[in-house]
C-alpha positions as CSV (number, residue, x, y, z in Angstrom):
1,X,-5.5,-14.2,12.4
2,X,-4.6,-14.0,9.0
3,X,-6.3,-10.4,8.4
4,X,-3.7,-9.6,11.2
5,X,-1.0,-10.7,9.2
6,X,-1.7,-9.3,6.0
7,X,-3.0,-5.8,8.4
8,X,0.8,-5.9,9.7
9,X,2.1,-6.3,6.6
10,X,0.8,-3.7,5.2
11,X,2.0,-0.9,8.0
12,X,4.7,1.3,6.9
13,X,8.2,0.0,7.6
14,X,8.9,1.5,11.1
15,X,5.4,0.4,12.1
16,X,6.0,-2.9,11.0
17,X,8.9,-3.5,13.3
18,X,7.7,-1.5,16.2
19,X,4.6,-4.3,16.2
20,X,7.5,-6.7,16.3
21,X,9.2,-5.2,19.2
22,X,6.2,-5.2,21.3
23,X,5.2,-8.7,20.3
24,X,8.7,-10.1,21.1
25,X,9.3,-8.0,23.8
26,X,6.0,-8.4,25.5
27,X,6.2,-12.4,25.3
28,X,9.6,-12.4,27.0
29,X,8.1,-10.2,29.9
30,X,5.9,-12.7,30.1
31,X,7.9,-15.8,29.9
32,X,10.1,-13.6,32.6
33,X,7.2,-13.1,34.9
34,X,5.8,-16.0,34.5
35,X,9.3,-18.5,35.3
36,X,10.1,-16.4,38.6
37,X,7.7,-14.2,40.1
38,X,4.8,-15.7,42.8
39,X,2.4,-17.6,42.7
40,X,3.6,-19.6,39.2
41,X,7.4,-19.8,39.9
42,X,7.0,-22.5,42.5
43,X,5.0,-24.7,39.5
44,X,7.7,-23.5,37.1
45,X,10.9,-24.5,38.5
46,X,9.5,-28.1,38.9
47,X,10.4,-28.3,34.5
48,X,14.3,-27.1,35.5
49,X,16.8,-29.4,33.9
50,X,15.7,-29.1,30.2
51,X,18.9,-29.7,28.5
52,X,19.9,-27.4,25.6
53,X,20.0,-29.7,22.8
54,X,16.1,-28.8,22.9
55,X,16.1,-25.1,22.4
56,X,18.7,-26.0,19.3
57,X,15.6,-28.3,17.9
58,X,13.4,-26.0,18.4
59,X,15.9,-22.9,16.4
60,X,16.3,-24.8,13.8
61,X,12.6,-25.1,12.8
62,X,12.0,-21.5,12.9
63,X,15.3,-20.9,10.9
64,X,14.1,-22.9,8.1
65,X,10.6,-21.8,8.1
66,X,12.0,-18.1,7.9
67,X,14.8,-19.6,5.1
68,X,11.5,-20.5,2.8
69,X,9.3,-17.7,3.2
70,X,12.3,-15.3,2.7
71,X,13.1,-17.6,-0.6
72,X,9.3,-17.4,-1.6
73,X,9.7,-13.1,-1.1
74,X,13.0,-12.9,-3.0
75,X,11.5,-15.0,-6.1
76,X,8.5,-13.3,-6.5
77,X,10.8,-10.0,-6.3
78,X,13.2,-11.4,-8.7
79,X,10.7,-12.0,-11.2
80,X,9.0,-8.6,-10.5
81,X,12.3,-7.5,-11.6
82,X,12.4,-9.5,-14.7
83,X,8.8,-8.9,-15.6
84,X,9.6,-4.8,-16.0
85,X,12.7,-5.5,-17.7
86,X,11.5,-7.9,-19.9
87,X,8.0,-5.4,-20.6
88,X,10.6,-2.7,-21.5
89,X,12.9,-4.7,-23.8
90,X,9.9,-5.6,-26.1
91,X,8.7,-2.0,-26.3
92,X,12.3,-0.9,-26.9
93,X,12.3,-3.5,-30.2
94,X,9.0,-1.6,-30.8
95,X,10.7,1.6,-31.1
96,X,13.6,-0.3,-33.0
97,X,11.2,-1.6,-35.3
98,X,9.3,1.5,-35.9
99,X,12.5,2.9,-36.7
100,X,14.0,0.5,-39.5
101,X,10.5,0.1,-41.3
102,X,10.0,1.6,-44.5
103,X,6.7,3.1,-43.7
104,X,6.3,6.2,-41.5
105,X,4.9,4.6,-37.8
106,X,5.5,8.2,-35.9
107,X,2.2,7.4,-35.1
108,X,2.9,4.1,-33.9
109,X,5.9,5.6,-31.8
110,X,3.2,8.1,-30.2
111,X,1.0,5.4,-29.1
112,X,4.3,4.4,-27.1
113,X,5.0,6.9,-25.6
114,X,1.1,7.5,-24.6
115,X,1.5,4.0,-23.2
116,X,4.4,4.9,-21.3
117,X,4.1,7.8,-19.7
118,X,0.4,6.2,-18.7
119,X,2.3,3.0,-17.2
120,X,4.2,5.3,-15.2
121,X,2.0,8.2,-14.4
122,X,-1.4,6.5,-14.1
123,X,-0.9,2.6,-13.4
124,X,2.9,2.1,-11.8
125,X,1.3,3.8,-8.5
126,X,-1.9,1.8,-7.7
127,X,-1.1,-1.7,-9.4
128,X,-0.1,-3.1,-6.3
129,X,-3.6,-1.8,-4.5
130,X,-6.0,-1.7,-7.6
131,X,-4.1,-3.8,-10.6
132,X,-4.3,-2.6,-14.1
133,X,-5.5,1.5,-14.7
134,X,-7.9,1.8,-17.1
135,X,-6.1,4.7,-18.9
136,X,-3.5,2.9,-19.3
137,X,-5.6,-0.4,-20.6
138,X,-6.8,2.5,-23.5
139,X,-3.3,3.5,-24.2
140,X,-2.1,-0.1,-24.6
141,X,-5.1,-1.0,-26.9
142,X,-4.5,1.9,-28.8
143,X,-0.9,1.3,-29.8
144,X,-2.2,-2.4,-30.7
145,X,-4.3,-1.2,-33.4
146,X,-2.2,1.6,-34.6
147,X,0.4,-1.7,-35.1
148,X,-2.5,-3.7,-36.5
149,X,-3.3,-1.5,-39.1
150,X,-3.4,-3.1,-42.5
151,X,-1.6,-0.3,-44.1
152,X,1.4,-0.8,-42.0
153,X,1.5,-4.6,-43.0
154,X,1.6,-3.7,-46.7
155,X,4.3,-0.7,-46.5
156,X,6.0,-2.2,-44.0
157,X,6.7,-5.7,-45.5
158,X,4.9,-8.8,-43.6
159,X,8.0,-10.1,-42.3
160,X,9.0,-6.7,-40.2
161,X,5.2,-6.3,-39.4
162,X,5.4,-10.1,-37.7
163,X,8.0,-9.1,-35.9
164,X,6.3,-5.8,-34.4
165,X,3.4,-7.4,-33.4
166,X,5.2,-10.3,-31.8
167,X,7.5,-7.5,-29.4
168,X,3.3,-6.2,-28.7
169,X,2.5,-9.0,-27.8
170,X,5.9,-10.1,-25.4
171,X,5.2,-6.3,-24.2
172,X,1.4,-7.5,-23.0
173,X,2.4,-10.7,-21.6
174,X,5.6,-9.1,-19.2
175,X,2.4,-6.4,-18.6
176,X,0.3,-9.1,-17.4
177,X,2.7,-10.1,-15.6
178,X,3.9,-7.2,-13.6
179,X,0.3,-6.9,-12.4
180,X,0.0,-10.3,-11.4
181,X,3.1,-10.0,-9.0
182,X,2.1,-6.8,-7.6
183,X,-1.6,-8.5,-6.2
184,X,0.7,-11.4,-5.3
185,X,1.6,-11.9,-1.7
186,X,2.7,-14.9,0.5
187,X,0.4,-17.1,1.8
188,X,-0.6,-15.6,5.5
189,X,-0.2,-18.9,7.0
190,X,3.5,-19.1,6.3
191,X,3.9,-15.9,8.3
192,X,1.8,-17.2,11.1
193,X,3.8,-20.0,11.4
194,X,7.5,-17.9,11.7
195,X,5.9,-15.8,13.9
196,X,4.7,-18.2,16.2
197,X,7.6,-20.4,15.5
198,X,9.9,-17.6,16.9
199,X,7.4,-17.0,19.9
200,X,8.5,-21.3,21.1
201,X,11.6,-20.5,20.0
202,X,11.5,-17.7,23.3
203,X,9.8,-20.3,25.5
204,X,12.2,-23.2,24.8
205,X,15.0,-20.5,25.6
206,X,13.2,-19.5,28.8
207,X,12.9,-23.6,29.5
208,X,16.3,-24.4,29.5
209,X,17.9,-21.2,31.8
210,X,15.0,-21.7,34.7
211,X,17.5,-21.5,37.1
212,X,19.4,-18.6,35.9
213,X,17.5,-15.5,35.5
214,X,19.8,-13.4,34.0
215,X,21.0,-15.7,31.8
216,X,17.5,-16.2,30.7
217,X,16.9,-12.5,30.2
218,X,20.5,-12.3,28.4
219,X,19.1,-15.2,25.9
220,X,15.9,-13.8,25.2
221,X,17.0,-10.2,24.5
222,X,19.7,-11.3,21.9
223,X,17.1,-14.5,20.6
224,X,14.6,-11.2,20.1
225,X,16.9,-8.2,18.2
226,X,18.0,-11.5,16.0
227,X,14.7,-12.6,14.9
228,X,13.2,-9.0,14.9
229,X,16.0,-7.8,12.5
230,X,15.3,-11.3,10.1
231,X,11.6,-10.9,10.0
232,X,11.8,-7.3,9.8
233,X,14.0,-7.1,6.8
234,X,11.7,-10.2,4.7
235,X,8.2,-8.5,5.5
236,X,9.3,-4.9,4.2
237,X,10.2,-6.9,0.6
238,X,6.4,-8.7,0.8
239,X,5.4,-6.3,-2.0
240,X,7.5,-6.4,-5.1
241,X,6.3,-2.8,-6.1
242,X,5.3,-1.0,-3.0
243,X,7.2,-0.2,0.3
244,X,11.2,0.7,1.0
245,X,12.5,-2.0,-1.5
246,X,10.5,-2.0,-4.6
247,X,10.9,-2.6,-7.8
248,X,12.2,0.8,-9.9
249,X,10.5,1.6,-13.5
250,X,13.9,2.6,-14.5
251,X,14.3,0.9,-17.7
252,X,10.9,1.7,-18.3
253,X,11.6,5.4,-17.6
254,X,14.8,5.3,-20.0
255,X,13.0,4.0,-22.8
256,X,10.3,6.9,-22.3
257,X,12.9,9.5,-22.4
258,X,14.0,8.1,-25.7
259,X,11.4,8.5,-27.7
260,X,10.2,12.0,-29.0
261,X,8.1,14.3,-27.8
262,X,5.2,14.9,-30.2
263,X,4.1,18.8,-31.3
264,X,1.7,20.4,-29.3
């Protein structure tokens, strides 16, 4: 069951809600045919008189599961957001750094860029599939030695050459980071459990409108679009940096088209 889940959630967006529809749609056909069409409407009716305090219960459960999971989604997005920012702000005091030193780092500052354009080009599309891109582990290993370099430390001064390797290493651990939220994903169980929370949701509307069919189809057609739209819109932000609503490299890209490009 839980490969279904995480199959589902990995559909494109349209897909993803068409599954819903049919799910939804196809339980409430069922709840329908089952409630009042021969031979099981005779056995059926016999539960009429459910009051509707129940079906509130019921609601309110599947509300509150959906209120966490969409909670756990919007964190881990939130600190996808954080992580790039945060990876671009230390590689921007890099640059700064580079800049203010004594010593010439152009090389330094080409290591960045390398690094960047890698993140972007090589690694930015497969880290949520494959994690880190091995062209782009080089490029970052390279611009850590170039900064390690003992003749930096003694033109540059130690003090400014503390400071550029601390902004390396900030710029590694927002890396690390990034790549650890794009593998992330919610724990398949809480999805199962919306889902099937929203399924007895349907059947404790069906159980209290037994004697009023069209009421009953009414309830479950407006119970469905409502809880199609909510789970809809949470699954297509399951992965912080793939899908409709990811996370944009913009301040990455804006530091990249900072720094100069080097002589062919």
């Amino acid at each position: 069951m839980t490969f279904a889940i995480q199959t589902w959630l990995n559909l494109p967006v349209t897909a993803e809600f068409l599954v819903l529809i049919l799910l939804f749609a196809g339980f409430s056909l069922m709840i329908g045919w089952t409630a009042f069409r021969w031979p099981l409407r005779t056995w059926t009716q016999a539960y009429t008189g459910v009051v509707a305090p129940f079906f509130t219960a019921v609601s309110i459960l599947f509300a509150l599961q959906l209120g966490f999971l969409g909670q756990d989604v919007g964190d881990r997005n939130r600190q996808a957001v954080l992580a790039v920012d945060t990876e671009a702000h230390a590689l921007r005091e890099v640059q700064a750094l580079s800049l203010a030193a004594v010593a010439d780092m152009a090389k330094l500052r080409e290591t960045l860029r390398a690094y960047l354009e890698s993140v972007l080009r090589d690694e930015w599309p497969i880290m949520s599939t494959l994690g880190a891109a091995e062209h782009t582990e080089t490029a970052f290993a390279t611009m850590l030695r170039e900064a390690a370099a003992p003749g930096i430390a003694g033109e540059a001064g130690p003090a400014l050459h503390s400071a550029l390797l601390a902004a390396l290493g900030r710029a590694g651990q927002a890396r690390s980071n990034r790549l650890t939220l794009a593998a992330d994903h919610t724990n398949e169980l809480k999805w199962l459990a919306v889902l099937l929370l929203g399924l007895i949701t349907l059947l404790a509307i069906a159980l209290v409108h037994l004697d009023k069919p069209r009421a009953m189809a009414a309830s479950l057609v407006v119970f469905s679009a409502a809880a199609i739209v909510a789970i809809g819109l949470v699954a297509i932000q399951e992965w912080p940096f793939d899908g409709p609503m990811q996370v944009q490299p913009r301040a990455l890209r804006a530091l990249l088209a900072t720094l100069p490009v080097p002589p062919s």
